[in-house]
C-alpha positions as CSV (number, residue, x, y, z in Angstrom):
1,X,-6.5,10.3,26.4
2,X,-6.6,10.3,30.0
3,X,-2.9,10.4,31.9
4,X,-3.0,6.8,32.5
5,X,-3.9,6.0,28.2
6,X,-1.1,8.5,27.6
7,X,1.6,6.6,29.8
8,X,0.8,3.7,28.4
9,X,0.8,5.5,24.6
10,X,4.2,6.8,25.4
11,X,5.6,3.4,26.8
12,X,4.3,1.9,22.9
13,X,6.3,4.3,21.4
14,X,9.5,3.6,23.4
15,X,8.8,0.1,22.5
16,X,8.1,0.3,19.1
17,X,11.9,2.9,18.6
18,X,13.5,0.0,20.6
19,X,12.1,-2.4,18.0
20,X,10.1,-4.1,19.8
21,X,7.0,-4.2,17.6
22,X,5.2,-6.9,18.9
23,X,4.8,-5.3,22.6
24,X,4.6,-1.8,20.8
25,X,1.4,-2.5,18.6
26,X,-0.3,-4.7,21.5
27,X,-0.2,-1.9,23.4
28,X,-1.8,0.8,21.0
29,X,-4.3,-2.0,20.0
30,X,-5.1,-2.1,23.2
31,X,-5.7,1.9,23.4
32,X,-7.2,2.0,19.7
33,X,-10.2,0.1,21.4
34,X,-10.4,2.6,24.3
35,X,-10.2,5.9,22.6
36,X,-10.8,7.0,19.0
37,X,-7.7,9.3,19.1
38,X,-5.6,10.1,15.8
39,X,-2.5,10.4,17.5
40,X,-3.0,6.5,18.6
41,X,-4.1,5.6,15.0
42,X,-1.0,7.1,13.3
43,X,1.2,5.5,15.7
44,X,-0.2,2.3,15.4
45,X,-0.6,2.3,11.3
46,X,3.0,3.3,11.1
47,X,4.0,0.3,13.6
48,X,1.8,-2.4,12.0
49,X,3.5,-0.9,8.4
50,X,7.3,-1.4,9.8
51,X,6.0,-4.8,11.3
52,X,5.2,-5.4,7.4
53,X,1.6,-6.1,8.4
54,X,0.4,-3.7,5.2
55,X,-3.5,-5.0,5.1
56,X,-3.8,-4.4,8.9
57,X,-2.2,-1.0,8.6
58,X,-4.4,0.0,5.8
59,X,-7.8,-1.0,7.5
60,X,-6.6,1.0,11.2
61,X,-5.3,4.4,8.8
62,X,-8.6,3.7,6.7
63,X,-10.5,4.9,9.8
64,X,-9.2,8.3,9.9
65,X,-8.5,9.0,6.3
66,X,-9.2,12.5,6.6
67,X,-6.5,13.0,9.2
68,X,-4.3,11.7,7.0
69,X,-4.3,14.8,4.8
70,X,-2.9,17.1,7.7
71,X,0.6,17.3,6.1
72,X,2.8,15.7,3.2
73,X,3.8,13.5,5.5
74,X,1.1,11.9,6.5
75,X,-0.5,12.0,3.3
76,X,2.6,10.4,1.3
77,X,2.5,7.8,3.8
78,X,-1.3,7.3,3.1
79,X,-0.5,6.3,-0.3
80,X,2.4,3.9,0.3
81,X,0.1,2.0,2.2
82,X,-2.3,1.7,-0.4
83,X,-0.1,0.8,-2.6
84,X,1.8,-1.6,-0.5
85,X,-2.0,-3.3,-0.6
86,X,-2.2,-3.1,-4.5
87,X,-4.9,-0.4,-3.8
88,X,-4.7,1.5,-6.6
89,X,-8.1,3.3,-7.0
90,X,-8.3,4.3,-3.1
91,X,-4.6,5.7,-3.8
92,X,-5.7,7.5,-6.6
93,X,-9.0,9.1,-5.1
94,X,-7.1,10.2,-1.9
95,X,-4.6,11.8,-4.1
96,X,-7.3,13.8,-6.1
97,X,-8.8,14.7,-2.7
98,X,-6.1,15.5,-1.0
99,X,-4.5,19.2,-0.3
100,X,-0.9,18.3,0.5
101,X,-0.2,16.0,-2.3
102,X,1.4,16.9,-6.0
103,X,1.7,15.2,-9.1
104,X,4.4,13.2,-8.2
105,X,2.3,11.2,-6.4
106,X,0.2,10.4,-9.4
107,X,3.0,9.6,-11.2
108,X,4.3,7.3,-8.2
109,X,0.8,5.3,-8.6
110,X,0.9,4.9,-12.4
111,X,4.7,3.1,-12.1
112,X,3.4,1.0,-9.0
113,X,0.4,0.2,-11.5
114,X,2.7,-0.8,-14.5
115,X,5.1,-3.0,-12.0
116,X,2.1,-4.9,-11.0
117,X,1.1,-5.3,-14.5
118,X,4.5,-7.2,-15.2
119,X,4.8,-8.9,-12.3
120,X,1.2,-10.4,-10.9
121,X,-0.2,-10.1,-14.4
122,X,-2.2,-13.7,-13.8
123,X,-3.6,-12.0,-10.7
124,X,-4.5,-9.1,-12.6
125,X,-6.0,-10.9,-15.1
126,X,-8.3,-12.7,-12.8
127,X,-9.2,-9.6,-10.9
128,X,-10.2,-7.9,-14.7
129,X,-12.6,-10.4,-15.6
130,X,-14.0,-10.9,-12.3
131,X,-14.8,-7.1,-12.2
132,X,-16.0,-6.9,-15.0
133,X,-18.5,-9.8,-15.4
134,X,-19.7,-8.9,-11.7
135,X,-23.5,-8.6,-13.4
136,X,-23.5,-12.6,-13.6
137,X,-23.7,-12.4,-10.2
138,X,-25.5,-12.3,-6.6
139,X,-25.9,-8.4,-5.0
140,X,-23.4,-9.6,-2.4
141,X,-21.0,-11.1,-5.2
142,X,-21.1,-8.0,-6.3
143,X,-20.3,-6.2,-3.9
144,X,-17.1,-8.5,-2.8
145,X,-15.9,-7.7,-6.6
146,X,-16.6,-4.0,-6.2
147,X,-14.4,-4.3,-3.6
148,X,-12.0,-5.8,-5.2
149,X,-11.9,-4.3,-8.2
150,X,-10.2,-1.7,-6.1
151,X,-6.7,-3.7,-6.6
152,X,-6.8,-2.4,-10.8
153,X,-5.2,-0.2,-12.3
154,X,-7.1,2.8,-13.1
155,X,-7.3,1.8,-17.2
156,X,-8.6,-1.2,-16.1
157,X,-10.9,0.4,-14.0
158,X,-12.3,2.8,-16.1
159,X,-12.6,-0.1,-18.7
160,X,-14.5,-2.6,-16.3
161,X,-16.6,0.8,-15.2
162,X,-18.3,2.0,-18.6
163,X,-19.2,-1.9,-19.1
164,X,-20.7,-2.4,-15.9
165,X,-22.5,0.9,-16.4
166,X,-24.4,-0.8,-19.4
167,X,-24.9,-4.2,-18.2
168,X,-28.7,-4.6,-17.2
169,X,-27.5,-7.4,-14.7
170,X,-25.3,-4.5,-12.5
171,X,-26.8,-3.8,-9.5
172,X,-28.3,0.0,-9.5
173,X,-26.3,0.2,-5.6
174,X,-23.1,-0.4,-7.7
175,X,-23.8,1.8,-10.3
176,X,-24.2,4.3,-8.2
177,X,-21.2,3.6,-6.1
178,X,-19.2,3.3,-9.4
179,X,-20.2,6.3,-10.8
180,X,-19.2,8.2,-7.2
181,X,-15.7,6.3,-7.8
182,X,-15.4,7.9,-11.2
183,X,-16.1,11.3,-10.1
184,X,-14.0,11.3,-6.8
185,X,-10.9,10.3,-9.1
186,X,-12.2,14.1,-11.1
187,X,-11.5,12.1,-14.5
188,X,-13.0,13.9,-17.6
189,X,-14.6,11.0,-19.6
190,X,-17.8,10.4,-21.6
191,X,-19.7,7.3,-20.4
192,X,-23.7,5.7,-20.5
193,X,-25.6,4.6,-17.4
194,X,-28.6,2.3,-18.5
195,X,-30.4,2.9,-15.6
196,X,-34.2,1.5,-14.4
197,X,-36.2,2.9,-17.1
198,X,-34.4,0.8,-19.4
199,X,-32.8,3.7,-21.4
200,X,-28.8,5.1,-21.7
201,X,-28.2,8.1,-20.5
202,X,-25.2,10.0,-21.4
203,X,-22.9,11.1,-18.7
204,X,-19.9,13.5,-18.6
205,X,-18.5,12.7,-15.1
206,X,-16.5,15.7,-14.6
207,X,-20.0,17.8,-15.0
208,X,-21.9,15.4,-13.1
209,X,-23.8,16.1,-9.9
210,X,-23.9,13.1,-7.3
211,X,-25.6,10.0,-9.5
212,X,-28.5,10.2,-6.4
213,X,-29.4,14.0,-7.7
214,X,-30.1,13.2,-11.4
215,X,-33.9,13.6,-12.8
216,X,-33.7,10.3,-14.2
217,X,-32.4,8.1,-10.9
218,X,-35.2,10.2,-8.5
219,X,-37.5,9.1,-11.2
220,X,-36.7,5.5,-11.0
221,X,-36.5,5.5,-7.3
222,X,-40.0,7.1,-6.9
């Protein structure tokens, strides 16, 4: 930042410790679109979050997720924002990614997961059987479900997954990107991929190389 972006980054931070968040996050929105600086990022994810403006603060911290794994700080805070957004599966694949994070985590994502269970199950229940009847659908529909399907829990998921992995109607794009879900959450499971030559293909995703490196997909793309 130059001296004038930092005066004005420290005079959002005053702001935003005097309460005033409104002035505070105009402010570092206003620096977010001059400078792609983490400090900035943080500060303004952590306002928008205390402003209880949880999506917003999960789309500016999405764009620097890696920084968010500096310390246990940052990376704790990563995953109460994802879960303030129902994100379950981004929680849990920063948490298997991440260095400064523990079990207790985990365990912190699984009891978020069973609250939501008891308390939107109607949403949830909409969510599983648009997620996992996606193949019915256009490529774009498909992708907005993908997307969506983000907000289940992980048994529900992983459920939803091995289907979708058989259905002919799935987009190969999504399998892929389903499959590269799978193995960023490091989960041990068997599954099947029927994949453009019309065959399964067994899968152990903790063994699995990147879905794009298998003999079979190079052979279907070719």
């Amino acid at each position: 930042m130059t001296p004038e972006q930092g005066a004005r980054f420290k005079q959002a931070t005053q702001a935003i410790d005097q309460g005033q968040f409104g002035e505070g996050i105009r402010l570092l929105q206003e620096l977010d679109l001059e400078v792609d600086d983490f400090a900035v990022n943080r500060q303004l994810a952590r306002a928008l979050f205390e402003d209880q403006r949880f999506v917003e603060a999960y789309q500016v911290a999405e764009r620097h997720l890696a920084d968010y794994d500096q310390s246990r700080q940052l990376a704790d805070f990563y995953v109460q924002l994802a879960l303030k957004n129902q994100l379950f599966i981004p929680a849990r694949q920063f948490i298997s990614l991440a260095t400064h994070l523990t079990d207790a985590e985990g365990r912190l994502v699984k009891r978020a997961e069973e609250q939501y269970d008891r308390v939107g199950a109607q949403t949830l229940a909409s969510r599983r059987r648009q997620f996992i009847h996606m193949g019915d659908c256009s490529f774009r529909e498909q992708q907005r479900r993908f997307s969506e399907g983000r907000m289940l829990p992980l048994s529900d998921y992983l459920v939803g997954a091995k289907f979708l992995l058989r259905d002919p109607d799935t987009h190969p794009l999504i399998k892929s990107s389903l499959v590269q879900v799978l193995q960023q959450l490091r989960l041990n499971e068997e599954l099947t991929v029927l994949w453009l030559d019309e065959k399964e293909h067994p899968l152990n995703i903790k063994e699995l190389k990147p879905l794009g490196e298998l003999t079979v997909v190079k052979e279907g793309d070719g």
